[in-house]
C-alpha positions as CSV (number, residue, x, y, z in Angstrom):
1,X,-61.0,2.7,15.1
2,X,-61.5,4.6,18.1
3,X,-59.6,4.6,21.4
4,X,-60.6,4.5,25.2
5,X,-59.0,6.0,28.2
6,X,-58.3,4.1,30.9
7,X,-61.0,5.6,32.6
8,X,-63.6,5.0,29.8
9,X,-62.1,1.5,29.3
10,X,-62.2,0.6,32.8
11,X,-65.9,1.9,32.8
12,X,-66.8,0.2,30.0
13,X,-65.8,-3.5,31.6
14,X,-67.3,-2.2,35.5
15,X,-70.6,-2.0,33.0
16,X,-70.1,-4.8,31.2
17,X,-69.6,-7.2,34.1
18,X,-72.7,-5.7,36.4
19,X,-74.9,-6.9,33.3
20,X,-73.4,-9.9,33.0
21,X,-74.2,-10.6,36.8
22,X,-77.6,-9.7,36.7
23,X,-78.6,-13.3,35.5
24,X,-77.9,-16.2,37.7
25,X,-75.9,-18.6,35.5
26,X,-78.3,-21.8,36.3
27,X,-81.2,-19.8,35.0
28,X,-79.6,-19.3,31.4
29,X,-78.5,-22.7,31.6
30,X,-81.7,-24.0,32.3
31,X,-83.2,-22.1,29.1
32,X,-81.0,-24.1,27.0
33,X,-81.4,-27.3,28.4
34,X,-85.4,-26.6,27.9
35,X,-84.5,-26.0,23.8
36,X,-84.1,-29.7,23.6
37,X,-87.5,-30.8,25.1
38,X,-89.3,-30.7,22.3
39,X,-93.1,-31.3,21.7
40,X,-94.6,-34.5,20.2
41,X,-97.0,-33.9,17.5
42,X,-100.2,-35.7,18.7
43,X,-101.0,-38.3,16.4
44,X,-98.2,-38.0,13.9
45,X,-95.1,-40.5,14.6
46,X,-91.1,-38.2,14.2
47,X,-92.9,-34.6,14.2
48,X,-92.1,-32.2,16.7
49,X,-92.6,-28.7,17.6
50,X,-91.1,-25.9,20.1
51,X,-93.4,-22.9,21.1
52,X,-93.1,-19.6,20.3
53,X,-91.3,-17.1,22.8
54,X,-93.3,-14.5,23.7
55,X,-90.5,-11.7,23.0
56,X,-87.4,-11.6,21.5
57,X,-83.9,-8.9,21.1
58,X,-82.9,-11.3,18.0
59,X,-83.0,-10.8,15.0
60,X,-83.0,-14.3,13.9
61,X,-82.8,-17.5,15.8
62,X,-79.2,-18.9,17.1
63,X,-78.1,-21.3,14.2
64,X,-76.5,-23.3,17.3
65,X,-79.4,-23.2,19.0
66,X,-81.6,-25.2,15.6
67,X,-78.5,-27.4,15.1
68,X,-78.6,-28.9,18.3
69,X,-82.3,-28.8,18.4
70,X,-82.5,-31.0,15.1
71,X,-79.6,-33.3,16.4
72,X,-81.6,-33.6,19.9
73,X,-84.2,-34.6,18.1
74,X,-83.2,-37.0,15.2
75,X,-81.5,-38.8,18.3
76,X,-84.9,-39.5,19.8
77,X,-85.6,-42.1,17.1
78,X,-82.7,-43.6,16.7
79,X,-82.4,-47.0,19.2
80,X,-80.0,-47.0,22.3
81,X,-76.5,-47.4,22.2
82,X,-76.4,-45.6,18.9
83,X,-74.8,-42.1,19.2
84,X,-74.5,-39.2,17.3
85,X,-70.9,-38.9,15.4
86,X,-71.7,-36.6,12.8
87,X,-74.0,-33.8,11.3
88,X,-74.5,-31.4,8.6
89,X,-77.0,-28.7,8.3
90,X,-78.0,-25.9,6.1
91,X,-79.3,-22.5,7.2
92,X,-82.0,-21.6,4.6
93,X,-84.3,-18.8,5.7
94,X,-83.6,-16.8,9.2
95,X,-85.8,-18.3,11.9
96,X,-88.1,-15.8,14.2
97,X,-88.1,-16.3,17.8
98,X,-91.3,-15.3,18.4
99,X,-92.7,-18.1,15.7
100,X,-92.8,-22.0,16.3
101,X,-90.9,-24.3,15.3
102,X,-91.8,-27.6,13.4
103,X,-89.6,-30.7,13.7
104,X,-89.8,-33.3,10.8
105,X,-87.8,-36.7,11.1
106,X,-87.4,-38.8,8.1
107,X,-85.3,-42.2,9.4
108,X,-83.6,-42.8,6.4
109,X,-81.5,-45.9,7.4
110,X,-81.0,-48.2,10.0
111,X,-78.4,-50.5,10.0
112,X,-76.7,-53.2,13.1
113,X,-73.7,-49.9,13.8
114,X,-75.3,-47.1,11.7
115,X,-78.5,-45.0,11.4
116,X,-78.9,-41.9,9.5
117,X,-81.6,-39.5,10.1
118,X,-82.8,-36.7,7.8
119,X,-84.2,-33.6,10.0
120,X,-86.6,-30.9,8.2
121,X,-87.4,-27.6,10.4
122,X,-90.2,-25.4,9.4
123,X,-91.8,-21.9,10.4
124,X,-94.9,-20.7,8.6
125,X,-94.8,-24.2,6.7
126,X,-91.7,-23.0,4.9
127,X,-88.4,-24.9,5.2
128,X,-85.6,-22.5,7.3
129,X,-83.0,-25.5,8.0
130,X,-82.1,-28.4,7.2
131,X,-79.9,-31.4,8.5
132,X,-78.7,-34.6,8.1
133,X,-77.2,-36.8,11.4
134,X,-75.7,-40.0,11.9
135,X,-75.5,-42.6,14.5
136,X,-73.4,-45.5,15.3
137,X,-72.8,-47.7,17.6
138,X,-69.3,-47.3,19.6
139,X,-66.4,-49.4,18.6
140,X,-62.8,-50.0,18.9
141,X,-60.5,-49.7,16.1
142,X,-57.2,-47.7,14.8
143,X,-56.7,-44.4,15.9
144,X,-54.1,-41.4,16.2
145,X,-55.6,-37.6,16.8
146,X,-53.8,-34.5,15.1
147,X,-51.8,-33.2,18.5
148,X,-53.7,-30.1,20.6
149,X,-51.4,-27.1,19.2
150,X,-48.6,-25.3,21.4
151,X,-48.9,-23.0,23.7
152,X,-52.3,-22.4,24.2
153,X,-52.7,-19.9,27.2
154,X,-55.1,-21.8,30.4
155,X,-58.5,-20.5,30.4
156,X,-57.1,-17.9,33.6
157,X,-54.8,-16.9,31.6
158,X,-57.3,-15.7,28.4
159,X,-59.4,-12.7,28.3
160,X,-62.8,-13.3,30.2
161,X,-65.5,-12.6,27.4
162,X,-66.9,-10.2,29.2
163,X,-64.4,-8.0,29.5
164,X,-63.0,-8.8,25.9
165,X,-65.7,-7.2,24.1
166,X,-65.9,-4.6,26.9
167,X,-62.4,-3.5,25.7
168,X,-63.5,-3.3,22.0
169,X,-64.0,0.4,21.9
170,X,-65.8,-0.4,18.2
171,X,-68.5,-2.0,20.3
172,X,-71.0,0.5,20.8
173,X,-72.6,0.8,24.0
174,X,-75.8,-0.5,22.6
175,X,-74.5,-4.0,21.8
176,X,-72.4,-4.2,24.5
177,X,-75.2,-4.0,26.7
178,X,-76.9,-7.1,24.5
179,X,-73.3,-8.7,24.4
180,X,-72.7,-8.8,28.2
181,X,-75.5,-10.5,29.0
182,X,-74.8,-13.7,30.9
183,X,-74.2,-16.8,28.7
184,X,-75.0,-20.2,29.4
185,X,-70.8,-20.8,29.2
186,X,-67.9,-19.3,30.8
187,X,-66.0,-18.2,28.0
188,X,-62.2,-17.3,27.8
189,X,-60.9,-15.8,24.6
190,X,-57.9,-15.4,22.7
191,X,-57.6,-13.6,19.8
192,X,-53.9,-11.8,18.2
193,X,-53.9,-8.7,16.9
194,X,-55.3,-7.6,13.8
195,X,-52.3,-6.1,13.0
196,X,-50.7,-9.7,12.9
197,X,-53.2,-10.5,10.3
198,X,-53.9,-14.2,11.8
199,X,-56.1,-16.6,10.8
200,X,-56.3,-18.6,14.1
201,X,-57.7,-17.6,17.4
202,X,-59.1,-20.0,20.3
203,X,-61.9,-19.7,23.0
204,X,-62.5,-21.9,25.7
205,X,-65.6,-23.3,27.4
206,X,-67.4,-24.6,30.2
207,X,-70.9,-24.7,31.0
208,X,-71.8,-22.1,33.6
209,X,-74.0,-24.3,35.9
210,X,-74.7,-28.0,36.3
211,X,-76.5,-30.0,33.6
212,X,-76.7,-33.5,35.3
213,X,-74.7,-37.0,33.3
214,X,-76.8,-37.3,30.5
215,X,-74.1,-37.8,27.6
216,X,-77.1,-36.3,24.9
217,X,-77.4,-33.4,27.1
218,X,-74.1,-32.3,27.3
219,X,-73.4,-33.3,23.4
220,X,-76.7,-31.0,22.5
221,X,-74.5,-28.7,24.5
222,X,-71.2,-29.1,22.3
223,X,-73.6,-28.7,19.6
224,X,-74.6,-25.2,20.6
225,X,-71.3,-24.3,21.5
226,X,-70.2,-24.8,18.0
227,X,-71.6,-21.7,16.2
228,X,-70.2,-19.5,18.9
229,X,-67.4,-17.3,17.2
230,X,-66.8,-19.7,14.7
231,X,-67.6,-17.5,11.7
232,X,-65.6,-14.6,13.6
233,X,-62.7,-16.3,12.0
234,X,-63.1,-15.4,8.3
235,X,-62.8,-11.9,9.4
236,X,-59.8,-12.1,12.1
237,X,-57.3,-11.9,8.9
238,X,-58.9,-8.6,7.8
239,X,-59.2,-6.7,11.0
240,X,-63.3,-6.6,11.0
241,X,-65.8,-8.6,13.0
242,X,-69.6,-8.7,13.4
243,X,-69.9,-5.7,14.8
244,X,-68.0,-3.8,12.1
245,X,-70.0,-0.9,10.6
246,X,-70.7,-2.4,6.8
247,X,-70.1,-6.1,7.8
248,X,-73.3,-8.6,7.1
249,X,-72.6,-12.3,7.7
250,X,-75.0,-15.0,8.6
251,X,-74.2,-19.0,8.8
252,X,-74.8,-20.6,5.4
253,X,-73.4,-24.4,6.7
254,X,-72.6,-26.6,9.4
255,X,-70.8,-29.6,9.7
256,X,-69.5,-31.4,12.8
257,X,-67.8,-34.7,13.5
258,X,-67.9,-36.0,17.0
259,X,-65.2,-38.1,17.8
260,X,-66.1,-39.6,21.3
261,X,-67.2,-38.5,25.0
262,X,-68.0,-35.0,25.9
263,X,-68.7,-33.5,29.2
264,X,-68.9,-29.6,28.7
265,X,-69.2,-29.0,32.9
266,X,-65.5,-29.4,32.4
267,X,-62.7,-26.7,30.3
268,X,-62.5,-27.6,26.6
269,X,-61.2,-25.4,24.3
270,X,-62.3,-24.8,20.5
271,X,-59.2,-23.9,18.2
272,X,-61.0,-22.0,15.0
273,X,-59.1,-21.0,12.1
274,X,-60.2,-19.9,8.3
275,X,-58.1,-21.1,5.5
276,X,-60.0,-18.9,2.7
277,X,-62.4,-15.9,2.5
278,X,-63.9,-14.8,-1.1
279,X,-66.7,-14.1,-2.7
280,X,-69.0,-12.5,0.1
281,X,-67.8,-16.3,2.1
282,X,-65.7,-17.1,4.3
283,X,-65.2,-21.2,5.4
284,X,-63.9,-21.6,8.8
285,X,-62.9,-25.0,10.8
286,X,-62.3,-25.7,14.5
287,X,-61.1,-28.2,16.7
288,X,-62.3,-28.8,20.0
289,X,-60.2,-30.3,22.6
290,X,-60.7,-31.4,26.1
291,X,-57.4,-29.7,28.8
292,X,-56.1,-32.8,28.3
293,X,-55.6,-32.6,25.0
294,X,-57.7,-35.2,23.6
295,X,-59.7,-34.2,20.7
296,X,-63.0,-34.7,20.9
297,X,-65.1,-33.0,18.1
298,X,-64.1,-31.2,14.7
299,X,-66.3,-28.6,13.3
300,X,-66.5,-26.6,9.5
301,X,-68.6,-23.7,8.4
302,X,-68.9,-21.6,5.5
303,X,-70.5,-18.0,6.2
304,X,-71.5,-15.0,4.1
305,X,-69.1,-12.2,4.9
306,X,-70.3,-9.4,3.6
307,X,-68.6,-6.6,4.2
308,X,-69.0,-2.9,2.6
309,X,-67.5,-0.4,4.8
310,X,-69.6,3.1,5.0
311,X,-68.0,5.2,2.9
């Protein structure tokens, strides 16, 4: 690992936070509120398609951006009332930016409280991701929540994300410049030390800009949010991250359990821990609590972790 003087360090984060402002926050916002407006197929009933971009700095789509893309759009044929507590999904093939995207629905059950919906996304009429959603209608009934853990720091009081990666000297300024770039959430991070050898670590969220009352709209949104560092933590015990010289990891699964309201204009916090890396995979889990403490989604993923350090 290499070290920073204060100067460099301080330079690095002065950078870091000019890219960051050269994007007004409603405008990135905007971008992901337009993912979920997806394109009827004329003449076919449940098909749907998103256009190509015209350029892309990714290598492969945003695996939160297709999981809340499917779940927008398996909730489109499901009747009112009914809402989204649960999803799972399978990355199969790296999607391409620059490609569009196909949207197949398959209504697989409807019932008086449930529906399940089956969701199929292609590019160049191959499969690339799978999932699998389900709706009910709200009820009341027994309930009890696993308690938001102690002594969490305030978002003020965690790293702003832009300067947390700004301080990583093992960032190189070439992905820093990419990583800066303004996000459509504030983000406040928290991670210990590698030399603690930790396996939990917690960010927390808020939309950067307003996204109207629509509870879809902000779920889609909690969707999203949910692939963002959540693989980082099959790595946290080991002292590496995605960035690491050697390290290859992509999203494998996804799984998510929503357990009621959401409004992501206000703090929430997602608590991400892994209880076992092996085999090139590491499975991660989080829990996402509004400041209040009320627990309002759970999340799993297994990841390929690669990692074979340069020699």
């Amino acid at each position: 690992m290499t070290s920073l003087s204060p100067a460099e360090f301080q330079a690095r984060i002065d950078r870091a936070r000019e890219i960051n402002a050269g994007v007004d926050a409603a405008k990135v916002v905007g971008a992901v509120a337009r993912l979920f407006d997806l394109d009827p197929v004329p003449g076919l009933e449940d098909e749907f398609t998103y256009p190509a971009l015209p350029t892309t700095e990714r290598d492969r789509i945003f695996g939160g951006q297709v999981i809340a893309q499917a779940m927008m759009a398996a909730a489109r044929t499901v009747e009112e009332g009914k809402r989204v507590h649960s999803l799972h999904a399978y990355f199969l093939r790296g999607g391409d930016e620059t490609k569009p995207l196909h949207f197949r629905i398959h209504r697989d059950f409807d019932g008086r409280s449930f529906s399940n919906r089956r969701v199929v996304v292609r590019q160049d009429g191959k499969v690339i991701f799978n999932l699998t959603a389900s709706f009910q209608i709200p009820a009341e009934g027994l309930s009890h929540q696993v308690p938001m853990p102690e002594g969490l720091l305030p978002p003020d009081k965690c790293w702003d994300f832009t300067d947390f990666i700004a301080a990583d000297p093992d960032i190189s300024d070439r992905h820093l410049a990419h990583m800066a770039r303004r996000r459509p959430f504030e983000v406040r991070s928290f991670r210990p030390p590698a030399s603690e050898r930790a396996t939990q670590h917690y960010q927390w969220f808020r939309v950067a800009a307003p996204i109207g009352d629509d509870p879809l709209v902000h779920t889609g949104f909690l969707a999203f949010a949910s692939d963002m560092g959540l693989l980082s933590s099959a790595m946290l015990p080991h002292g590496v991250n995605f960035w690491s010289p050697g390290m290859v990891s992509t999203s494998l699964d996804h799984a998510m359990w929503f357990h009621g309201p959401v409004r992501v204009d206000e703090w929430f916090v997602f608590v991400m821990d892994s209880p076992w890396t092996g085999g090139d995979r590491g499975l991660c889990r989080g829990s996402i609590y509004r400041q209040d403490g009320t627990l309002i989604a759970t999340a799993a993923q297994e990841g390929l972790v690669r990692y074979r350090p340069p020699v």
